[in-house]
Structure formats: structure tokens, C-alpha cells
N, C-alpha and C positions, 0 to 999 in steps of 0.2 A: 433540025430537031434530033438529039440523042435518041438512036434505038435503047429498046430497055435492055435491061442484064440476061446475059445468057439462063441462068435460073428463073427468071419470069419468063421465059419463052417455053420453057424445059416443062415447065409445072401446067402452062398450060396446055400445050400440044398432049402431055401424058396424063389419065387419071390419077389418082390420089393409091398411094399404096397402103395398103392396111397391112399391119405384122399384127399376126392376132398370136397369144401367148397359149400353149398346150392346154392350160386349164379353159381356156375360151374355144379352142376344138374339141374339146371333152366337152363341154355341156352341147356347141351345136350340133355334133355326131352322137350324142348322149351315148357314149364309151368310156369306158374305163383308161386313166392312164397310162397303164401298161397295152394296152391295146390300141391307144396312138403312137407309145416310143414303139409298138412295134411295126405300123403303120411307115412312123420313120424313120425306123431299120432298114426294113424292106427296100425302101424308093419307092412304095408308094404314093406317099404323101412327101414332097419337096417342104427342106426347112433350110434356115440358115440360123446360124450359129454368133452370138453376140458377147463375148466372151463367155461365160459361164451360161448364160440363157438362149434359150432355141425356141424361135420364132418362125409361124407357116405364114407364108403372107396368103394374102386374103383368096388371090386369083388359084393359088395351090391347093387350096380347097376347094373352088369353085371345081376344077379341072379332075380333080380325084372323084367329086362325086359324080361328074357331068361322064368321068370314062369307066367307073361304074355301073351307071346307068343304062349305055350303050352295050356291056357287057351283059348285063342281067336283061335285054331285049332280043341279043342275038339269041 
């Protein structure tokens, strides 16, 4: 029996990535756009770059608000 393709092993061992677009961190962070490009200026919030479009994936957000959060407890 043929094992399956490396990308059907790949997809299921790893979660699904979400690239959520700046306007879609604007409404979940209910901020203003210049206070997410400045978010990711900073290195606060990790994005990656699509030619002309910049994209946070989903876990980059989780992880911004998750060390936030730990910040604003200490």
C-alpha cells in the first residue's frame, strides 16, 4: 500500500494556519490602524509580508495577547 503524500501527513500532524489581514486585528483588538502598523513596527505583534500585503497569523495574536496578559498580572 502506497503511504500518502508528504503534505497529507504535514497538514495533519500541524493545525490549520490562519493569516488574518490588519483590518481583521483591528476589529478583534478594537484599535485603530495606525496602532496595529504600530504594534508591527515595534515587534510586538509578528507579521509576514505577501508582496504588497501584511498578514498576522492567527497564533501571533493569540501569543501578543496571552504575553500581555502575563504582563499586566505581574
Amino acid at each position: 500500500m502506497p503511504s500518502p503524500p508528504l503534505a497529507v501527513l504535514h497538514a495533519e500532524a500541524a493545525p490549520a494556519l490562519e493569516l488574518l489581514t490588519v483590518h481583521q486585528v483591528m476589529a478583534r483588538l478594537q484599535l485603530s490602524r495606525s496602532a496595529v502598523y504600530d504594534l508591527l513596527r515595534s515587534g510586538q505583534l509578528a507579521s509576514i509580508t505577501l508582496g504588497r500585503a501584511r498578514r498576522i497569523p492567527s497564533h501571533a495574536l493569540t501569543d501578543f495577547i496571552l504575553t500581555r496578559l502575563e504582563q499586566e498580572a505581574a
